[in-house]
ZATORKOL-914732 format. One record per residue: residue number from 1; residue in one letter; x, y, z of N, C-alpha, C, O in turn. Coordinates in pm, 1 decimal. Atoms other than C-alpha are relative to their C-alpha. Layout:
// ZATORKOL-914732
{NUM A {X Y Z} {X Y Z} {X Y Z} {X Y Z}};
...
//
This chain:
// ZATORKOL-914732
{1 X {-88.7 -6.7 -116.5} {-1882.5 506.1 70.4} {143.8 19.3 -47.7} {180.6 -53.5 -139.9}};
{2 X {-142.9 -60.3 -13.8} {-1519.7 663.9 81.2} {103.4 -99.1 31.3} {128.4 -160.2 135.2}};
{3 X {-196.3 94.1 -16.3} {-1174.3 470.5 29.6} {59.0 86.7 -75.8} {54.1 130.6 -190.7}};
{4 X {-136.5 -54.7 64.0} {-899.8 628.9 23.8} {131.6 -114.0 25.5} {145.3 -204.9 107.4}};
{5 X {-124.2 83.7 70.1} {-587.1 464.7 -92.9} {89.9 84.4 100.8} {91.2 204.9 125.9}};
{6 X {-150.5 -79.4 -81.1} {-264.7 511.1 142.5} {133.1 -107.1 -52.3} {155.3 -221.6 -13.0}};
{7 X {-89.7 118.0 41.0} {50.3 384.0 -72.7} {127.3 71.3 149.3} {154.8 186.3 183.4}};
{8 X {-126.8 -48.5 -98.8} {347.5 376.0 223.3} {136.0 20.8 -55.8} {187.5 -84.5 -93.5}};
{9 X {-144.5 -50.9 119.4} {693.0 543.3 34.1} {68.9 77.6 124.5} {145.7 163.9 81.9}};
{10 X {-138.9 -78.2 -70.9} {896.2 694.3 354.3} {75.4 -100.8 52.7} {108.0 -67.7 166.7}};
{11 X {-95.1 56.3 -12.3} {1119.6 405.8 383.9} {131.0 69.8 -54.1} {138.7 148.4 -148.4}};
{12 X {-140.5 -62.0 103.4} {1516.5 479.7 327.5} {78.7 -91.4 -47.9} {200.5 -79.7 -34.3}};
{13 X {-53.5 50.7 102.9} {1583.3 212.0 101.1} {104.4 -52.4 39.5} {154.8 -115.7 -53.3}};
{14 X {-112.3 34.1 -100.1} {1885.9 116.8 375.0} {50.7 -109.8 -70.7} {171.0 -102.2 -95.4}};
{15 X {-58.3 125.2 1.3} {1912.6 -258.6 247.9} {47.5 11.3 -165.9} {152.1 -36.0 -210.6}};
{16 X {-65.8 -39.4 153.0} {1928.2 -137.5 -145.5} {106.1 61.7 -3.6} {195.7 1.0 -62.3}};
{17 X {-103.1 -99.6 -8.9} {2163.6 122.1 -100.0} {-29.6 125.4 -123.2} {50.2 213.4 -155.5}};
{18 X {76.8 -132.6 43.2} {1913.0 356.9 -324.1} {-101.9 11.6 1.1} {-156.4 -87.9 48.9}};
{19 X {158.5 3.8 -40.5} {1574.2 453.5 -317.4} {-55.8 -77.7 -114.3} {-65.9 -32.5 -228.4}};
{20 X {85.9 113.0 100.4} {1397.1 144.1 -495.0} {-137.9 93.2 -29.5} {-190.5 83.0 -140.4}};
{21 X {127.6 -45.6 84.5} {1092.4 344.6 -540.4} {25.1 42.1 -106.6} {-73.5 23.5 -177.9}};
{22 X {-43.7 -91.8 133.5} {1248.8 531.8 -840.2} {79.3 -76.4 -62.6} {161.9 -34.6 -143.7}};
{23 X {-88.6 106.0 114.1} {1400.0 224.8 -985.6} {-61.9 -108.4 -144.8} {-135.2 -206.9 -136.0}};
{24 X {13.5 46.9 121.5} {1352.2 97.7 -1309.6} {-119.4 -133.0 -46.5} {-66.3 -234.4 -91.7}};
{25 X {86.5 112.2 88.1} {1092.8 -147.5 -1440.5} {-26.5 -61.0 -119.0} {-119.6 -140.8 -108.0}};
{26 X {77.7 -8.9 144.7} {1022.2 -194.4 -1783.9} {-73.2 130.0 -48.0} {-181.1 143.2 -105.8}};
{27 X {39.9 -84.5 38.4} {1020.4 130.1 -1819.9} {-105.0 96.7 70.3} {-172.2 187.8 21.8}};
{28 X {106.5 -56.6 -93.6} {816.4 235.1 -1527.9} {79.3 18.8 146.1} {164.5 -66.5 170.8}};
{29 X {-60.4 47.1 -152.9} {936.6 300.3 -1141.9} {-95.6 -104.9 47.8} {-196.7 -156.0 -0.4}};
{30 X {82.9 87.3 -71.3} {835.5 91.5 -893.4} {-119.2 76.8 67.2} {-217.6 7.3 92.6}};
{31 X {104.2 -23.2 -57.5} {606.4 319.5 -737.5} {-97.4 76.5 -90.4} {-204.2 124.9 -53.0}};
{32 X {74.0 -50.5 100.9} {484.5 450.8 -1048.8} {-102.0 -137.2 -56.6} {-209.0 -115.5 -113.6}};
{33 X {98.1 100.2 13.7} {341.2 59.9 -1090.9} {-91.7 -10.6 99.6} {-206.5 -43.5 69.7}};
{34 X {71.8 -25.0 -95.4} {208.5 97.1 -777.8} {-141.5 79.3 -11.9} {-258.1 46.3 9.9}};
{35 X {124.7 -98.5 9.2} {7.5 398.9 -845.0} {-105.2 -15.7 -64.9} {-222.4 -9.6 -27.6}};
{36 X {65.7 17.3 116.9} {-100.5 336.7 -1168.0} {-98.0 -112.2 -17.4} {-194.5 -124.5 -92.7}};
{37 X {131.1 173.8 -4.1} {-269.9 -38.7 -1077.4} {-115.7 52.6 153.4} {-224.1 0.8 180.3}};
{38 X {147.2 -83.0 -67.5} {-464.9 209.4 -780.7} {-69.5 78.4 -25.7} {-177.2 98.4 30.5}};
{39 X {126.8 -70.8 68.9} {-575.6 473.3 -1043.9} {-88.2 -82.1 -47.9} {-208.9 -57.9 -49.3}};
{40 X {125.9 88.1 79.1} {-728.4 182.4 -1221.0} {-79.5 -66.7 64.2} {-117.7 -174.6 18.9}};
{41 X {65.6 70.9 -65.3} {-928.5 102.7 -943.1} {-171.1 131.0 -3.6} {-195.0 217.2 -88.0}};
{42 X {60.7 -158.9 15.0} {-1238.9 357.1 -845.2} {18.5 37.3 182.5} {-73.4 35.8 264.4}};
{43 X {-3.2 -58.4 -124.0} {-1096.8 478.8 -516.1} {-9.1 133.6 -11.0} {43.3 177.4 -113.4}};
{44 X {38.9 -105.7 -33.2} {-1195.1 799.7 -420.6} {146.0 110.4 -13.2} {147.1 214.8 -78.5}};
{45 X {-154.6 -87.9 0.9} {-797.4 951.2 -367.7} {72.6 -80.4 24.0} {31.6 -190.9 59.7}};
{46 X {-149.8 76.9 -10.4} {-455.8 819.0 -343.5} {84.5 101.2 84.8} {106.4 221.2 68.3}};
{47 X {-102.5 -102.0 -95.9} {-234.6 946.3 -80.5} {99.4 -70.6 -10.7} {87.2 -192.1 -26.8}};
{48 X {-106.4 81.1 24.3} {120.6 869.4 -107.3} {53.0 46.1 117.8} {72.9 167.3 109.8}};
{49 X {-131.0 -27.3 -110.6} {342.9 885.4 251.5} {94.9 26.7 -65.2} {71.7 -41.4 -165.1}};
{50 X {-111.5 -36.1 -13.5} {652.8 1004.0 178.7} {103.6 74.3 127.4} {60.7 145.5 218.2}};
{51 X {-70.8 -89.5 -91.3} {952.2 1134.5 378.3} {57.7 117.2 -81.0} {101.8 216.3 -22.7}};
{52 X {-22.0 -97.7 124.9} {1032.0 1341.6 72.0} {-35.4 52.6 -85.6} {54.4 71.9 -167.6}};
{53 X {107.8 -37.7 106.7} {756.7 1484.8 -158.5} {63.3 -5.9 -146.9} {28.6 -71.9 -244.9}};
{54 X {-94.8 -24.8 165.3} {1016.4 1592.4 -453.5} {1.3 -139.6 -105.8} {-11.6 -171.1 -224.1}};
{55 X {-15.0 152.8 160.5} {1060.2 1239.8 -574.7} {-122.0 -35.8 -80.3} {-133.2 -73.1 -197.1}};
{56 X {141.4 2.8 71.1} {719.0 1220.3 -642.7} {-106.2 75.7 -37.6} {-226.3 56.8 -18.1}};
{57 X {73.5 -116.6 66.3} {611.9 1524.1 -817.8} {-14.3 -78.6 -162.8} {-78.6 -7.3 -239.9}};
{58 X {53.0 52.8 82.7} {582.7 1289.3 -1112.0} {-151.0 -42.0 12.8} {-228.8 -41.9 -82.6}};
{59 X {135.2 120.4 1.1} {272.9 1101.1 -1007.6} {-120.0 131.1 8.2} {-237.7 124.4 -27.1}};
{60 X {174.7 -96.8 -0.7} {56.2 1454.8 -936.5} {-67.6 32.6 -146.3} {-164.3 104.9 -170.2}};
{61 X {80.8 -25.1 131.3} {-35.3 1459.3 -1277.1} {-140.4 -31.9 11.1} {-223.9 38.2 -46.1}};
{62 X {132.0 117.1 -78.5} {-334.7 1226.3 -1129.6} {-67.2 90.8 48.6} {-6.2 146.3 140.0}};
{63 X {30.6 -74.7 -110.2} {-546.9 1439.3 -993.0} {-56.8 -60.2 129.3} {-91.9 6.2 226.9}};
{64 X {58.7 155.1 -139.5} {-665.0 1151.8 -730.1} {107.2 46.9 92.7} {85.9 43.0 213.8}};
{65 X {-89.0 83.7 -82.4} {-338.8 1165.5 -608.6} {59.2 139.9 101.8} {89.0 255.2 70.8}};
{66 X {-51.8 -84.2 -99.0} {-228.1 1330.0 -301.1} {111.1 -36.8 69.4} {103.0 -148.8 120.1}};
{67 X {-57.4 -8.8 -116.4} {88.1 1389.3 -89.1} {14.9 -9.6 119.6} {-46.6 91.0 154.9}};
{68 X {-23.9 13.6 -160.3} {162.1 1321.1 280.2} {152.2 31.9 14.7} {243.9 -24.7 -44.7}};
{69 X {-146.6 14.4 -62.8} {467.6 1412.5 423.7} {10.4 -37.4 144.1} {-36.8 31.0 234.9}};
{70 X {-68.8 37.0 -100.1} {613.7 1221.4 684.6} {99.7 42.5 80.4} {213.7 7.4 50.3}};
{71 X {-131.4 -29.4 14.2} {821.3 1389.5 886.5} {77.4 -66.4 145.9} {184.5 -36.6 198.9}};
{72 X {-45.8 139.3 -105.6} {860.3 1102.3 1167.6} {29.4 -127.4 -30.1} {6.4 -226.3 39.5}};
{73 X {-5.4 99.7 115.2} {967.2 881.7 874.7} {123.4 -137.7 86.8} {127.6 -258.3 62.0}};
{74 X {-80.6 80.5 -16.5} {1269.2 755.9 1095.0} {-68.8 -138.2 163.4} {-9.9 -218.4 235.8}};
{75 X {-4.5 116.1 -111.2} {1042.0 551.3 1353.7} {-97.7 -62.9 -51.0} {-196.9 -96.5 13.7}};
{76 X {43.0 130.8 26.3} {921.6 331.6 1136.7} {-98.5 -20.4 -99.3} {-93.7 71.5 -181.0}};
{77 X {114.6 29.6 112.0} {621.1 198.2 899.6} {-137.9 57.0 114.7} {-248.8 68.7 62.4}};
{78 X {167.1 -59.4 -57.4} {328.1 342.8 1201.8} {44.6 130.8 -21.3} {-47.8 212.0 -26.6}};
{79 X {2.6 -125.9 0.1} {478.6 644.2 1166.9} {-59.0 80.7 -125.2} {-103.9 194.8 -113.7}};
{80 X {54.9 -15.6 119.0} {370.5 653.1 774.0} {-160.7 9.1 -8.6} {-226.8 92.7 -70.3}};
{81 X {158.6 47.5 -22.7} {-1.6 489.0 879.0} {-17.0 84.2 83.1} {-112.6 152.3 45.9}};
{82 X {89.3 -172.9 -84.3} {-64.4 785.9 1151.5} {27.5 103.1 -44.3} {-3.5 194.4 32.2}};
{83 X {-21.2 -110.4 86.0} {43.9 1040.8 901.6} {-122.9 4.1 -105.9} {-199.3 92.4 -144.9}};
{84 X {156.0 25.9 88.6} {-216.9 877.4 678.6} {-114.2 27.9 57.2} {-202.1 99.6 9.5}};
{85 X {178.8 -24.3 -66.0} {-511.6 878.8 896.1} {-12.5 150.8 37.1} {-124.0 202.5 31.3}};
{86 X {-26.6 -126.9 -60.4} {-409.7 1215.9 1024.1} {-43.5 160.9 -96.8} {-61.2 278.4 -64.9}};
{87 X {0.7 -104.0 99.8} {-456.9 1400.1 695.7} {-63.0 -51.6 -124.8} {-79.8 22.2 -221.9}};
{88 X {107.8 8.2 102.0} {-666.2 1203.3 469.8} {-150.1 86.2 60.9} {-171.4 150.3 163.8}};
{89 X {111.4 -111.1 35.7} {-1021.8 1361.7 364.5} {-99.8 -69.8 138.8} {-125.6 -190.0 145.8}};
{90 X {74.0 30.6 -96.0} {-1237.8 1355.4 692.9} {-93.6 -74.5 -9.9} {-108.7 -147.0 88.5}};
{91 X {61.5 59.9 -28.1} {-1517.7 1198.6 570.3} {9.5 -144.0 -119.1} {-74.9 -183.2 -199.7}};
{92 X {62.8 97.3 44.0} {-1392.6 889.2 447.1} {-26.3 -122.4 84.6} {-45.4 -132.2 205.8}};
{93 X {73.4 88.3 -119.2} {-1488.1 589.0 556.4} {64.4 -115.5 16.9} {35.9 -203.7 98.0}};
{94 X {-71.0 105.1 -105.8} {-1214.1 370.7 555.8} {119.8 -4.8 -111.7} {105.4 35.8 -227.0}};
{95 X {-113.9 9.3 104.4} {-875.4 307.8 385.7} {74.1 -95.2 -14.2} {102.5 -162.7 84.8}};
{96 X {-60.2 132.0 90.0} {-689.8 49.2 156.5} {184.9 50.5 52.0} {238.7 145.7 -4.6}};
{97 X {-133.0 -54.9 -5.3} {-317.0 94.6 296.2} {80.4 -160.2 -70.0} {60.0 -279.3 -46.7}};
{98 X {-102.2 97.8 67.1} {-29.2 -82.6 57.5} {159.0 43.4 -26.3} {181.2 164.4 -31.1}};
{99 X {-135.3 -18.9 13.2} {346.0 -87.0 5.4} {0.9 84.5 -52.0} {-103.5 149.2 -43.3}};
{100 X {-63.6 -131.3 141.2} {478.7 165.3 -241.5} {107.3 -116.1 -74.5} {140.4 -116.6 -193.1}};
{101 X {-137.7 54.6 82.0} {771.9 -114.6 -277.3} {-115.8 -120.2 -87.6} {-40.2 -153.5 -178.9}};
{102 X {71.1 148.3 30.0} {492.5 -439.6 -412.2} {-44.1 65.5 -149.9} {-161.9 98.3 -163.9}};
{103 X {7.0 -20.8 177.4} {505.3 -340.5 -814.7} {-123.3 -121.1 -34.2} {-225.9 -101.3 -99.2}};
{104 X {109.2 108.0 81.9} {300.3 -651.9 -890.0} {-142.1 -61.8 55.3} {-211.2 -150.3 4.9}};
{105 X {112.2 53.2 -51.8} {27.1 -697.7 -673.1} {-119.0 51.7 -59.4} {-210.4 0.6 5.3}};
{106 X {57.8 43.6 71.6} {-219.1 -583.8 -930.7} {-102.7 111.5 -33.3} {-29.7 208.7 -13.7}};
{107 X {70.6 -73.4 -8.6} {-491.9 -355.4 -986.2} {-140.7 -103.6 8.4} {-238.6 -71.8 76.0}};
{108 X {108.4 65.0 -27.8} {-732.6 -670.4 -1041.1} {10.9 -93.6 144.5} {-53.2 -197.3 160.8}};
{109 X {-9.4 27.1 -127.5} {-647.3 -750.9 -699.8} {-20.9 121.8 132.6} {-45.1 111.5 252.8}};
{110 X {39.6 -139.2 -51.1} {-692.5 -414.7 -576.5} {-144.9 3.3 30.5} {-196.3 23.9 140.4}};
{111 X {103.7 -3.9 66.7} {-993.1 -428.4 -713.4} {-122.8 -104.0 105.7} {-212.6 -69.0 182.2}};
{112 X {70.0 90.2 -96.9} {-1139.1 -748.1 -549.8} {-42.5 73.7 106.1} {-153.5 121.9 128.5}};
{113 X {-14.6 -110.5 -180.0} {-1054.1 -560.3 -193.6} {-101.3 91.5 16.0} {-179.9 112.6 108.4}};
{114 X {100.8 -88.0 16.4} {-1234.6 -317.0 -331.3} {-142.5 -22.0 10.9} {-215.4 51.2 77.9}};
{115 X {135.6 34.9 30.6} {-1559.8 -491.6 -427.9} {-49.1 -64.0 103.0} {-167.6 -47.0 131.8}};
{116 X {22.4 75.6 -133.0} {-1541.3 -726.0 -108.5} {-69.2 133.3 127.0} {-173.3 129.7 192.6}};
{117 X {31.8 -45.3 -122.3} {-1526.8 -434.5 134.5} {-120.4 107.2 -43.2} {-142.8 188.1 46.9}};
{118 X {71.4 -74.7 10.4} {-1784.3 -238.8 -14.5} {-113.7 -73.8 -5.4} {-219.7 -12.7 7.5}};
{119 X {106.9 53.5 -44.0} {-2008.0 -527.5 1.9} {-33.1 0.1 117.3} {-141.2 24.9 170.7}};
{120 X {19.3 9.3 -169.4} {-1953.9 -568.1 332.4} {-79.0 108.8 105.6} {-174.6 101.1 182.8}};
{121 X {76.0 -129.2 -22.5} {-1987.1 -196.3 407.3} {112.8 40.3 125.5} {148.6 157.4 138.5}};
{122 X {-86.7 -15.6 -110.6} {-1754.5 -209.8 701.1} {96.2 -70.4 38.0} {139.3 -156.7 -38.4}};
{123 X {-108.5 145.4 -73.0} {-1500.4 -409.1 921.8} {137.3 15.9 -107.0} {150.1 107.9 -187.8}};
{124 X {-137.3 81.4 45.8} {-1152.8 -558.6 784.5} {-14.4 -54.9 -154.4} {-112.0 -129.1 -165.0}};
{125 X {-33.8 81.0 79.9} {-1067.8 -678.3 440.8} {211.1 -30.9 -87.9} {280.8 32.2 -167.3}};
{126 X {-86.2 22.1 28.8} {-758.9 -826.1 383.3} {79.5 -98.5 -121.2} {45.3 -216.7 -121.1}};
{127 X {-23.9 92.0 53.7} {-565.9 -979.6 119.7} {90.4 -141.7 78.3} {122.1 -127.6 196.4}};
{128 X {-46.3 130.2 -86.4} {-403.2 -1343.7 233.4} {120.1 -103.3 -113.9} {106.8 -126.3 -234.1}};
{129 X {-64.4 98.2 69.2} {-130.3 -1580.2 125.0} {18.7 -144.2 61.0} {35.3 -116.8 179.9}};
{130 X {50.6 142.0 -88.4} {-157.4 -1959.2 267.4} {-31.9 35.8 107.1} {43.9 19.7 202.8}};
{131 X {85.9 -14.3 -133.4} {-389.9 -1853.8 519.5} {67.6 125.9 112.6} {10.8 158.8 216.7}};
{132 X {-72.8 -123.9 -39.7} {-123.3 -1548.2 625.4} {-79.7 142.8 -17.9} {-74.9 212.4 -119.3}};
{133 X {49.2 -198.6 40.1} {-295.9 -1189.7 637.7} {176.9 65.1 -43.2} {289.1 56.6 6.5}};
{134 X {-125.1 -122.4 77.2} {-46.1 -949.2 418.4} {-91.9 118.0 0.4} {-207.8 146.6 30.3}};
{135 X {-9.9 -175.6 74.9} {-35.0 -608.9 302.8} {-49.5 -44.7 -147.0} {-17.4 -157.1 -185.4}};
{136 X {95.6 -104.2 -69.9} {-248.9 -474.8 151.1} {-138.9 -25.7 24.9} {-206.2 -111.6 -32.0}};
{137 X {108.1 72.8 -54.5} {-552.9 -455.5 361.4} {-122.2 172.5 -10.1} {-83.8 289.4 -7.7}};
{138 X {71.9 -155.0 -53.4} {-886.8 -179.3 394.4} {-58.5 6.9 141.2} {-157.9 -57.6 174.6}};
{139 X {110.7 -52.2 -135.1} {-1003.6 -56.9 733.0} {-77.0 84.6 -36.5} {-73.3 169.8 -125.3}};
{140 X {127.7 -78.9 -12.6} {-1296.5 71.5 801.3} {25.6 131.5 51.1} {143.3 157.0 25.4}};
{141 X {22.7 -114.6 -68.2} {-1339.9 398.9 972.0} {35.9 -44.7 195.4} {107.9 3.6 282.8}};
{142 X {36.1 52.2 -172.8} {-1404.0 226.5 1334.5} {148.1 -62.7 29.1} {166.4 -73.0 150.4}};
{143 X {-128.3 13.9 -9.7} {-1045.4 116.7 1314.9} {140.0 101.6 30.1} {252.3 83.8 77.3}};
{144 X {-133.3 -90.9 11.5} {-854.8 432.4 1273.1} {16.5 35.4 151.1} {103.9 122.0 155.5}};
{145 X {-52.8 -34.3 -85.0} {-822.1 479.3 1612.4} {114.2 -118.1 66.2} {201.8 -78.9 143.3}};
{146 X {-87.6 61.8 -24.4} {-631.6 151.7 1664.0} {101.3 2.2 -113.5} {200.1 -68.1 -92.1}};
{147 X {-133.3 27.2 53.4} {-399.7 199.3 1367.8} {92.7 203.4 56.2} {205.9 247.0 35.3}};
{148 X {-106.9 -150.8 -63.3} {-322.3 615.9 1557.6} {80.2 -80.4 74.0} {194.2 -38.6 94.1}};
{149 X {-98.2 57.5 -158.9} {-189.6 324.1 1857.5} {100.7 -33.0 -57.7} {195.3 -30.1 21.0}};
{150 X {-81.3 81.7 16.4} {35.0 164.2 1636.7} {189.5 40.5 18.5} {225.5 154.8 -9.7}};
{151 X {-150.3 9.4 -25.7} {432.7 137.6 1707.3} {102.0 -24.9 -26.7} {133.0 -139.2 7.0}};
{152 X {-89.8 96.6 12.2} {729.3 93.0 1600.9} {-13.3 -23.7 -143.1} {-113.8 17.1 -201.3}};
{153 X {-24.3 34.7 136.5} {842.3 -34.4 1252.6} {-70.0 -116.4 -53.2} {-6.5 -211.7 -98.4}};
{154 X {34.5 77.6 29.9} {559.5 -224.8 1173.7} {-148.1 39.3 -51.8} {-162.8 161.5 -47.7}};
{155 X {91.2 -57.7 62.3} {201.7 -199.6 1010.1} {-87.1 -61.3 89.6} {-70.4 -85.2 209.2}};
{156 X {165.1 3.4 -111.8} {-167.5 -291.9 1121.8} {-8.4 -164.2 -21.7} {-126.7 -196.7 -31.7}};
{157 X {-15.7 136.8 -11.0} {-97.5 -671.6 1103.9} {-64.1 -80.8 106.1} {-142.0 -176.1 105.8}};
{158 X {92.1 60.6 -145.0} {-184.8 -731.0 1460.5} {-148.6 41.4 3.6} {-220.8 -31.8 71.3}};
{159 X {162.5 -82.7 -8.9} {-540.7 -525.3 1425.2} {-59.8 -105.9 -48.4} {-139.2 -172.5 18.1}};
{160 X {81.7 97.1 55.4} {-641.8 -760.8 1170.2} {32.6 -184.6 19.1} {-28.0 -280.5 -28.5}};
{161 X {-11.8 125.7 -95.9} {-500.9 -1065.5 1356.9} {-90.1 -6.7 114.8} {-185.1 -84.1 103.0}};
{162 X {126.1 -81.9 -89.4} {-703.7 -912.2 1689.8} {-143.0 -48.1 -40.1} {-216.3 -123.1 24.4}};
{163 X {171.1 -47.8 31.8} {-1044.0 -846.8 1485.0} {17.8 -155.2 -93.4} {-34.3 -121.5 -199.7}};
{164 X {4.2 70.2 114.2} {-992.8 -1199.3 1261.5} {-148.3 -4.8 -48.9} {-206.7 35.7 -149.5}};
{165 X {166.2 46.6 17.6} {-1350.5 -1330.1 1330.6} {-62.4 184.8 -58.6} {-177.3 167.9 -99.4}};
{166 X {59.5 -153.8 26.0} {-1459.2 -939.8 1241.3} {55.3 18.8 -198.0} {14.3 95.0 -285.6}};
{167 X {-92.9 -3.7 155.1} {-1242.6 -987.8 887.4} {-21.9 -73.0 -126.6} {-21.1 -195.9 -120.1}};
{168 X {12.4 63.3 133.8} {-1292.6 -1077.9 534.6} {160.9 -30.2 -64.2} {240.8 62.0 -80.6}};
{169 X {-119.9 -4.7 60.7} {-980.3 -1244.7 377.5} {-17.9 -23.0 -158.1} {-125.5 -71.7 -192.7}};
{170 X {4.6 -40.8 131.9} {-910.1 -1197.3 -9.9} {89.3 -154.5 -37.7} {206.2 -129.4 -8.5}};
{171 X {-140.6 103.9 -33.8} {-686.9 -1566.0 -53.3} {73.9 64.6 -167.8} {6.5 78.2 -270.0}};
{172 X {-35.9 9.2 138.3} {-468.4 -1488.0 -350.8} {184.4 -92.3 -29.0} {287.3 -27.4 -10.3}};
{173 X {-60.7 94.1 11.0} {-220.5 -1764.1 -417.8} {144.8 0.5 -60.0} {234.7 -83.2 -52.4}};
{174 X {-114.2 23.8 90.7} {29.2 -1623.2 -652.3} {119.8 72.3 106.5} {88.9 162.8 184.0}};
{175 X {-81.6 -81.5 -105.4} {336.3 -1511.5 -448.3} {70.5 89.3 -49.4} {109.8 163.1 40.9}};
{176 X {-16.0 -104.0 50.2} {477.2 -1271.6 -695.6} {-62.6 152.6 28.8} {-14.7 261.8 -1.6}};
{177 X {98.8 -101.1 18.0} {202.9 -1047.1 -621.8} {14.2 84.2 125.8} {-50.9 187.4 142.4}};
{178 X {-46.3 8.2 -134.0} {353.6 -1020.6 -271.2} {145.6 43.6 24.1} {203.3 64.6 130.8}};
{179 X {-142.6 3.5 11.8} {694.1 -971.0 -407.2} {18.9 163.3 34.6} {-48.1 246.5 -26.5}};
{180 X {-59.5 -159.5 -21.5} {875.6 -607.1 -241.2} {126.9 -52.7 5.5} {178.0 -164.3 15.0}};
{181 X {-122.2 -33.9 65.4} {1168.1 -483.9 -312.1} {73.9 64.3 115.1} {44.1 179.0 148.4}};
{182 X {-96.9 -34.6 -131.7} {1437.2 -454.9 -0.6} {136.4 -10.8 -70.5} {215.3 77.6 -36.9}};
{183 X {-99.6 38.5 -10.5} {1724.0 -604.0 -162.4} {31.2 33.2 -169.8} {-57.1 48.2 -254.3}};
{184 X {-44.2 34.2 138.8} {1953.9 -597.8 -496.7} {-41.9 -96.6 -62.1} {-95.7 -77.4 -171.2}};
{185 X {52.3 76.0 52.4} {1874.3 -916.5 -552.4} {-195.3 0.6 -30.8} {-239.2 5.1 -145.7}};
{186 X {137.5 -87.9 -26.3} {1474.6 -831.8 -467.5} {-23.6 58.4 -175.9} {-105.6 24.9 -261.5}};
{187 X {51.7 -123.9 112.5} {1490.7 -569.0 -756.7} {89.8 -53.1 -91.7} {125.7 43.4 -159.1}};
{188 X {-25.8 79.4 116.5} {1667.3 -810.1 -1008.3} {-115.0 -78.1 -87.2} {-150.5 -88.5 -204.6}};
{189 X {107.6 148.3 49.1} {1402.0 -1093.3 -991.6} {-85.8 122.1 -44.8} {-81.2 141.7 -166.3}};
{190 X {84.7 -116.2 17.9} {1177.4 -794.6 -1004.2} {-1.0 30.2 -136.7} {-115.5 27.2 -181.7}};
{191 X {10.2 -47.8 94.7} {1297.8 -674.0 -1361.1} {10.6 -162.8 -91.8} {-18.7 -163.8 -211.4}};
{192 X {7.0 85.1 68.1} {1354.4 -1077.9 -1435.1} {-190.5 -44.6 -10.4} {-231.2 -105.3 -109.4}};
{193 X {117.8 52.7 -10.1} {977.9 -1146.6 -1354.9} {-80.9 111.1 -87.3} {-191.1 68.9 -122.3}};
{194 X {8.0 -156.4 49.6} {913.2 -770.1 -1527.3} {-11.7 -37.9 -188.1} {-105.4 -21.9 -266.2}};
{195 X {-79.3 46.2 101.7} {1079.6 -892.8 -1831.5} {-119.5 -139.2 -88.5} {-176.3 -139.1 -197.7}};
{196 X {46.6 105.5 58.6} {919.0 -1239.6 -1864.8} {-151.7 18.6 -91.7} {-182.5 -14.8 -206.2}};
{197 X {142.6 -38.5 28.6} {528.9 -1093.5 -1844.1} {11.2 77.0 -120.7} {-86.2 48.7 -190.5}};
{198 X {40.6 -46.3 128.2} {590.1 -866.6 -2163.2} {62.3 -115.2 -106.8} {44.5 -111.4 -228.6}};
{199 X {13.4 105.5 111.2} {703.3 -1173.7 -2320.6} {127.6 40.4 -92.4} {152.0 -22.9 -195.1}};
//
């Protein structure tokens, strides 16, 4: 069964005052950690939203990895998620959507998501932080018509609030793993927490 990967990248970086996806890591961008902990998963393709393709003519080296352009980027985070459903590969069967800004949430956390919802076969799986549904989560197929409804500058949060009893949650405890990048400070701790892990 078919997962495709939707990382969300047409934010405009407003509260940084540059585009954090293309900022520095240890030697990596941020959405280049991103990518790279969803090639190491076995999803089927990687679609990246953007409102700008150019910045990320690095990552097609991948051949997994596919483009979206957004070009209703300014109303919000549904406008990224109905660009996704709109133009991934018809027959898959359900998709893993995640930040572009969350550098550390993992590939063996990816991964889980992965193995959970393919047991399942269908429905909701979400990751969770004290009993909170987060980003990132996979829908099924039978969903994409409630994340075309969605509105406004916000993601599929309510769907899998809605469907709970219908939902598998993932609990994962560490809150780093959760950590995005809005702010200067944000993308400090980021290269201090960056920093610490290579020791």
């Amino acid at each position: 069964m078919k997962i495709a990967g939707v990382v969300l990248a047409s934010g405009y970086s407003t509260r940084l005052g540059s585009d954090k996806l293309t900022q520095d890591l240890c030697g990596k961008t941020v959405i280049r950690r991103v990518v790279d902990d969803l090639a190491d998963t076995d999803l089927d393709l990687i679609y990246i939203v953007t409102g700008d393709g150019s910045r990320m003519d690095s990552l097609l080296l991948d051949s997994r990895i596919r483009l979206i352009q957004n070009k209703n980027a300014k109303e919000g985070m549904s406008s990224s998620i109905k660009a996704a459903i709109a133009n991934i590969e018809p027959d898959a069967d359900a998709v893993l959507i995640t930040n572009g800004d969350m550098p550390f949430f993992g590939s063996e956390n990816y991964r889980r998501l992965i193995v959970e919802w393919r047991t399942e076969g269908n429905g909701i799986v979400s990751s969770s932080l004290h009993g909170i549904p987060r980003n990132p989560v996979i829908f099924s197929k039978e969903y994409f018509r409630d994340l075309m409804e969605i509105t406004g500058d916000k993601g599929g949060r309510e769907i899998v609030v809605k469907n709970r009893t219908h939902a598998k949650f993932i609990r994962i405890e560490n809150e780093t793993c959760f950590l995005d990048i809005d702010t200067r400070e944000d993308l400090e701790l980021a290269r201090k927490i960056c920093k610490e892990s290579i020791g």
